[in-house]
RODODREN-326777 format. One line per field, with one value per residue (C-alpha): residue number from 0; x, y, z. Coordinates in nm, 4 decimals, padded with zeros to 6 digits. Layout:
<rs>
nr: c(NUM, ...)
c1: c(X, ...)
c2: c(Y, ...)
c3: c(Z, ...)
</rs>
This chain:
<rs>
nr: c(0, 1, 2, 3, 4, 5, 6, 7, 8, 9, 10, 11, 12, 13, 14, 15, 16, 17, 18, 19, 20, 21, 22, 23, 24, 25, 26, 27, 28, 29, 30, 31, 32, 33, 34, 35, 36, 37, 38, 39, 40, 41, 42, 43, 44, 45, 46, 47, 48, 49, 50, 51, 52, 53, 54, 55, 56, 57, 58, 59, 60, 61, 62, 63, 64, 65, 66, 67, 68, 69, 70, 71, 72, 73, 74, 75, 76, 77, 78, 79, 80, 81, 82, 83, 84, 85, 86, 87, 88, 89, 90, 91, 92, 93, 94, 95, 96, 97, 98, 99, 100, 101, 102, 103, 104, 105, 106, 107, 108, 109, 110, 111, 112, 113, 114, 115, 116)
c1: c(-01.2623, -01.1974, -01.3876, -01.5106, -01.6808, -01.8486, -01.9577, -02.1059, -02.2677, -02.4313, -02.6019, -02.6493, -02.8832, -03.0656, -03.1703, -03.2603, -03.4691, -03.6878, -03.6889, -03.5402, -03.2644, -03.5378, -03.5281, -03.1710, -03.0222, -02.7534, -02.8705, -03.1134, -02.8354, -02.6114, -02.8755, -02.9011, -02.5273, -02.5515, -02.8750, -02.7078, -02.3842, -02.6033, -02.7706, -02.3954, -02.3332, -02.6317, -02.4595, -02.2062, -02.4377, -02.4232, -02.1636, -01.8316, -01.4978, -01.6103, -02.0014, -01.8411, -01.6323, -01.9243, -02.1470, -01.9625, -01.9449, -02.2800, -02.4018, -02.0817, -02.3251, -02.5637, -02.2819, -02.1706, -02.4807, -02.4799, -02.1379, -02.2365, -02.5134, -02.2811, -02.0415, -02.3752, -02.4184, -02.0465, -02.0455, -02.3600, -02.2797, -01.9564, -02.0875, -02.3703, -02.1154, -01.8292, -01.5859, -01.3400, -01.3282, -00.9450, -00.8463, -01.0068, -00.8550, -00.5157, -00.4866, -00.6729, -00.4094, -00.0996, -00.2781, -00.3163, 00.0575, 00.1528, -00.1277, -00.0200, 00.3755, 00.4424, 00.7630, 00.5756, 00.2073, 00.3342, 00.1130, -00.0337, -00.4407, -00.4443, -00.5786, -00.2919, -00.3022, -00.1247, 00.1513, 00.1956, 00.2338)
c2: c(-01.1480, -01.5460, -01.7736, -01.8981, -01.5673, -01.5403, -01.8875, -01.8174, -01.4511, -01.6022, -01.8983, -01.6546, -01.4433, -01.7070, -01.8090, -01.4831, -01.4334, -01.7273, -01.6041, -01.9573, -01.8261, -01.9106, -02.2538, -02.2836, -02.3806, -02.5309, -02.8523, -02.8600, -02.7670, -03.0350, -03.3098, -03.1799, -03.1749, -03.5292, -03.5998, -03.5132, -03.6294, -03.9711, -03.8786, -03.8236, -04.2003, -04.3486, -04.2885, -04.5374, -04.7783, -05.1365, -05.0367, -05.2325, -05.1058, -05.0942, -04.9704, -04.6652, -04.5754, -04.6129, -04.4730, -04.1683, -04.0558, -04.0895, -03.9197, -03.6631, -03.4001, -03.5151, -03.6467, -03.2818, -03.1797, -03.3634, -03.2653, -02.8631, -02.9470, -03.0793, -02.7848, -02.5284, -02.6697, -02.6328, -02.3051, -02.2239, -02.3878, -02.2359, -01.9028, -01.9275, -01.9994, -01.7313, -02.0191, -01.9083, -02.2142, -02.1092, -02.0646, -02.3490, -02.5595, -02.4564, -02.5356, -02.8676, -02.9460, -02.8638, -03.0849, -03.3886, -03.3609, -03.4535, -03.7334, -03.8816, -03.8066, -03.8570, -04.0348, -04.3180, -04.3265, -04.3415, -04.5683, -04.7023, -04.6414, -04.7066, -04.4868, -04.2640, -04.4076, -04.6989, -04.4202, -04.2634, -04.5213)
c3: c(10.2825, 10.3145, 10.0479, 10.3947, 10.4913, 10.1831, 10.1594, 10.5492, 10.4589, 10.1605, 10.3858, 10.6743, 10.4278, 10.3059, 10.6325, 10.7508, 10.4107, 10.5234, 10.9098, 10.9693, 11.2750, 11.5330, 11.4250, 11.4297, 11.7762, 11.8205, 11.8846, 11.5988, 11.3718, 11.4465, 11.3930, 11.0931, 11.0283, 11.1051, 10.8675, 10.5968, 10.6544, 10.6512, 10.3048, 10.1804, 10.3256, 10.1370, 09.8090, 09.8856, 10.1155, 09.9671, 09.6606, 09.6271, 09.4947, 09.1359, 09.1682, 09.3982, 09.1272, 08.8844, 09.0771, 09.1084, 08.7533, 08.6755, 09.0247, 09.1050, 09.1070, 09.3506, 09.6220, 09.5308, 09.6538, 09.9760, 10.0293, 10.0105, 10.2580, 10.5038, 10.4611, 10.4376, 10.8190, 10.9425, 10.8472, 10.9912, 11.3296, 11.2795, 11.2304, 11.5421, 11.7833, 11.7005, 11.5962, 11.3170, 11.1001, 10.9427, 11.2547, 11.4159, 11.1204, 11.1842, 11.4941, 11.4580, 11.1620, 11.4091, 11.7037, 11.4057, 11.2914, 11.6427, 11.6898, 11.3445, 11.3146, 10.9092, 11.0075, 11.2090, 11.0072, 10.6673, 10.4448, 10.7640, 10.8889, 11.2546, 11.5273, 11.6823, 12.0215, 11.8220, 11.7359, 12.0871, 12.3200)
</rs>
């Protein structure tokens, strides 16, 4: 069984301990993908270069925790619409080595459609 799976079964059961599934669409789901995606942002929000790095070891635990909530949504989403995440993520790594060839993005942070013209 993937660390994935387990990760997913473990958040799947918690949700239907609390009878939360009817609650769970997929629309409501990805706002909340998004919500705390922003929470995970607000750590950072009006920090510079040093303060981030600061900031970071005296908080690493609660970014940590934003960070599992954003992945505790993927993997629900992931898991309510039949979309193998492994899978999913090696094809979506192939499609990204051809959108940003190593040869030609090398050190550089530009949007591929500056590579493949």
């Amino acid at each position: 069984m993937s660390d994935f799976k387990k990760l997913t079964d473990q958040i799947i059961k918690f949700r239907e301990e609390r009878n939360w599934t009817p609650f769970h669409n997929p629309k409501d789901c990805a706002l909340s993908l998004t919500l705390e995606a922003a929470e995970l942002l607000e750590h950072f929000q009006w920090k510079n270069g040093e303060q981030v790095e600061k900031y970071i070891k005296e908080n690493k635990a609660e970014i940590a925790d934003e960070l599992i909530d954003v992945l505790w949504w993927v993997l629900m989403i992931a898991s309510d619409l039949d979309i193998d995440i492994e899978k999913s993520f090696d094809r979506k790594i192939k499609k990204n080595a051809v959108k940003y060839p190593a040869d030609k993005v090398r050190g550089k942070a530009d949007k591929y459609t500056a590579y493949n013209k």
